[in-house]
C-alpha positions as CSV (number, residue, x, y, z in Angstrom):
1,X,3.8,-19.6,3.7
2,X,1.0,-17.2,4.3
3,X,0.9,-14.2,3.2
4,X,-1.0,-11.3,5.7
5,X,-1.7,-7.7,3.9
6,X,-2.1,-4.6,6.7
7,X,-4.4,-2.4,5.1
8,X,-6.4,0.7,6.4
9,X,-6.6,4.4,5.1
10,X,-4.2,7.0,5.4
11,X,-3.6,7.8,8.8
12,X,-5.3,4.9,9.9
13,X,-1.7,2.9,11.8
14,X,-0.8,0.4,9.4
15,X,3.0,1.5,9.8
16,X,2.8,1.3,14.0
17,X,1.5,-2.6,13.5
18,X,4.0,-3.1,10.7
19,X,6.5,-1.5,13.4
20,X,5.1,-3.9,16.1
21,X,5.5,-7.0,13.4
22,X,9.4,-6.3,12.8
23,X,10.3,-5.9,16.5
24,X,8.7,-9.2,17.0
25,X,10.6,-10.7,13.8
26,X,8.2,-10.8,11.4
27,X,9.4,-9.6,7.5
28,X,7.0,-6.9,6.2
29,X,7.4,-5.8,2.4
30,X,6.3,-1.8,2.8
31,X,4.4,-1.4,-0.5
32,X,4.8,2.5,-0.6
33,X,8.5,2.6,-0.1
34,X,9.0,-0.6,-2.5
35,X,7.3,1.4,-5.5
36,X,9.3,3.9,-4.6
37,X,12.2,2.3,-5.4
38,X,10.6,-0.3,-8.3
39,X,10.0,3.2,-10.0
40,X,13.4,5.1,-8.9
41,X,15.4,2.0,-10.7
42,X,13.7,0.9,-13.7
43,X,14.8,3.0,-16.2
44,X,11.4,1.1,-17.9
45,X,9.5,2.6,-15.1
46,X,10.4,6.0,-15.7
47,X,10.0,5.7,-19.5
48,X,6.6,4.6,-19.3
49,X,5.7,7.4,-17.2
50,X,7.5,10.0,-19.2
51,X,5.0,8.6,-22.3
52,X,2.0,8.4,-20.1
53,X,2.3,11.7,-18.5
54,X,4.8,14.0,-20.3
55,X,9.0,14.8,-19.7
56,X,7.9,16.9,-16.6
57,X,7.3,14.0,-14.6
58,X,11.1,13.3,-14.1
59,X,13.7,15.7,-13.2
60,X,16.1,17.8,-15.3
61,X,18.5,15.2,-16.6
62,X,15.6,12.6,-17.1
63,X,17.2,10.3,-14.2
64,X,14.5,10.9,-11.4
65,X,11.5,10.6,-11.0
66,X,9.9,14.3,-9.4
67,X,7.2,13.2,-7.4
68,X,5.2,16.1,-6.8
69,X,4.2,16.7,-10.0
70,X,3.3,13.2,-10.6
71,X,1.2,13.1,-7.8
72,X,-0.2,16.5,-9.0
73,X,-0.9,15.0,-12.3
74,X,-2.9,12.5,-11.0
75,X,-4.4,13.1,-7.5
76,X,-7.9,13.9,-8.2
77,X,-7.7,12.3,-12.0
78,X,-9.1,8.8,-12.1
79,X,-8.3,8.4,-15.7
80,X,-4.2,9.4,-15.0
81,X,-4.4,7.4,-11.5
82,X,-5.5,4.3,-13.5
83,X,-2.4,4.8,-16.2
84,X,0.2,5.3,-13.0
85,X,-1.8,2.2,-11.6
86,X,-1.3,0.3,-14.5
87,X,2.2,1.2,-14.6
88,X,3.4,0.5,-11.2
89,X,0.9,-1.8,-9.6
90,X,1.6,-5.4,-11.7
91,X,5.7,-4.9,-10.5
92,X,5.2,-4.4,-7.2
93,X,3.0,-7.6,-7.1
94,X,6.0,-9.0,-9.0
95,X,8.0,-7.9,-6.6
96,X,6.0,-9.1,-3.9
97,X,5.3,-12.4,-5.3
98,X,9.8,-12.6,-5.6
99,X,10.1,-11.3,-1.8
100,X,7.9,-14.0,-0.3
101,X,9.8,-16.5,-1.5
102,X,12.9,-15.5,-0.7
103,X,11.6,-15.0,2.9
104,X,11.9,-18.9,3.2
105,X,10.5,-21.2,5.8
106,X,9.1,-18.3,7.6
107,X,5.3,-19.4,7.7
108,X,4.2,-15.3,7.9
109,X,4.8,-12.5,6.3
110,X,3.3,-9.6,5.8
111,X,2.8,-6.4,3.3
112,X,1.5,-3.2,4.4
113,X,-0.5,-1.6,1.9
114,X,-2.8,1.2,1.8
115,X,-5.0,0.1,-1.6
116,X,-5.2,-3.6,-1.4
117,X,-7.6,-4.1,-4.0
118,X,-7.0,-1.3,-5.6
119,X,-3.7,-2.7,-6.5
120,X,-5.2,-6.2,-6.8
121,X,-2.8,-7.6,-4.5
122,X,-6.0,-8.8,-2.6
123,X,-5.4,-12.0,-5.4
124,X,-2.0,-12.8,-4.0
125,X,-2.5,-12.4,-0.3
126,X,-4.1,-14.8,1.9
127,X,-5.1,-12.7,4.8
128,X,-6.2,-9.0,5.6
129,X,-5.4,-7.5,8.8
130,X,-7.3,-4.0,8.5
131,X,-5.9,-1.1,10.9
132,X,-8.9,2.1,11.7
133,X,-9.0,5.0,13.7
134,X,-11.8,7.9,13.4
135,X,-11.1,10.2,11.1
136,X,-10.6,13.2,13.3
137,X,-7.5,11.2,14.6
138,X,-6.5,10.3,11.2
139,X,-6.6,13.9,10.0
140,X,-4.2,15.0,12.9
141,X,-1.8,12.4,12.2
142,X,-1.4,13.3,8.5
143,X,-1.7,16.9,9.3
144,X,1.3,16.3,11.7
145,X,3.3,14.1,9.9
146,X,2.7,15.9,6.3
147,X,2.3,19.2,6.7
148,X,-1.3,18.9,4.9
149,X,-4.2,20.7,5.7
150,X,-7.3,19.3,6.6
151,X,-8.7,20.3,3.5
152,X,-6.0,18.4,1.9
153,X,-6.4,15.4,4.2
154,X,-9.8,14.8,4.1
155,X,-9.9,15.3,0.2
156,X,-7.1,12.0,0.5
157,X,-9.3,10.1,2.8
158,X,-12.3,10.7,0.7
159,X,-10.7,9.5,-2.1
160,X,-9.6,6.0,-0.8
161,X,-12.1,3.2,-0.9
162,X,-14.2,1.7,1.9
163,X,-13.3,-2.0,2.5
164,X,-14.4,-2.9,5.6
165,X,-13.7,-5.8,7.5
166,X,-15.2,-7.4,10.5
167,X,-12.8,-7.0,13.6
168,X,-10.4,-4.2,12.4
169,X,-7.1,-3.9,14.6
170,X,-8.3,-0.6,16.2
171,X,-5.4,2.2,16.3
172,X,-7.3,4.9,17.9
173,X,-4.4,6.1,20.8
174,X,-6.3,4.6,23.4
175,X,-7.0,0.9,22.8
176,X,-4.0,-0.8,22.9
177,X,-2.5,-2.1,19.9
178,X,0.2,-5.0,21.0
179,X,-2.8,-7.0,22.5
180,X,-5.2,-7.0,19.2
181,X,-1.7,-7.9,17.0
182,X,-0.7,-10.7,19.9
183,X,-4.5,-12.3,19.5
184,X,-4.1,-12.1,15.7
185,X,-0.6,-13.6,15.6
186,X,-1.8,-16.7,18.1
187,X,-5.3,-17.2,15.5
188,X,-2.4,-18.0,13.3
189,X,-0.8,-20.1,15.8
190,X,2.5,-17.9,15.6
């Protein structure tokens, strides 16, 4: 089985292809919401991160996680980012590695993911399709969909690394996407 990571910055369109992908049948693992709940059950998890980052990184009653102020504790800190990377990042490869195989004889799958090698999930995957779109259309998008400001935005996109690969999947809201994902798909004789 193959394994395809959809990578690109934030606002970039990695969740319309991943969209595209499951109305076509494919299985993609959706890092971001998969930590989310890695780190909402493991009681482990949330110990970890209660040592690394003080009680006021879960709620109240110690049961939840409160994600603002553990992205406030580290957005902007590369020393905290690398603790909650070091935290999170080897189970949701784990967990990756476990929902491959139980996708069976599928031959594709894929995992959307906005800090592949960041997360060193670049080891376990055997493909990268990367998603772009210029950054003023990024910035609208996240704007939009976050209520951040651009300020905020472009501080996020600054902070992300620059992988580039040759022959991105283009997301810009004028080049069609279906035909770049369709061309992909048959390179892999899907």
């Amino acid at each position: 089985m193959k394994i395809i990571a959809i990578t690109g910055g934030i606002g970039s369109g990695k969740s319309v292809v991943s969209t595209v992908l499951r109305k076509l049948g494919y299985a993609v693992y959706d890092c971001d919401s998969r930590a989310k709940r890695l780190m909402a059950a493991s009681e482990e998890i949330r110990r970890e991160l209660r040592e690394a980052f003080g009680a006021a990184v879960l709620t109240a009653d110690g049961g939840a996680i409160d994600s603002r102020e553990l992205s406030r504790r580290v957005f902007g800190n590369a020393e905290a980012l690398a603790r909650l990377n070091g935290i999170v990042h080897p189970r949701v490869r784990s967990d990756v590695r476990l929902w491959a195989e139980a996708q069976g004889e599928r031959g594709v799958v894929f995992v959307e993911t906005a800090i592949l090698h960041e997360s060193r999930l670049d080891e376990i995957v055997d493909d990268e399709w990367q998603v772009t779109a210029p950054v003023p259309v990024r910035v609208e998008r996240v704007m939009r969909r976050n209520g951040l400001s651009e300020a905020q935005v472009l501080a996020r996109i600054a902070s992300q690394s620059r992988y580039i690969t040759a022959n991105p999947i283009v997301n810009d809201g004028v080049e069609a996407v279906l035909p770049q994902i369709m061309s992909r798909l048959s390179d892999l004789g899907q």
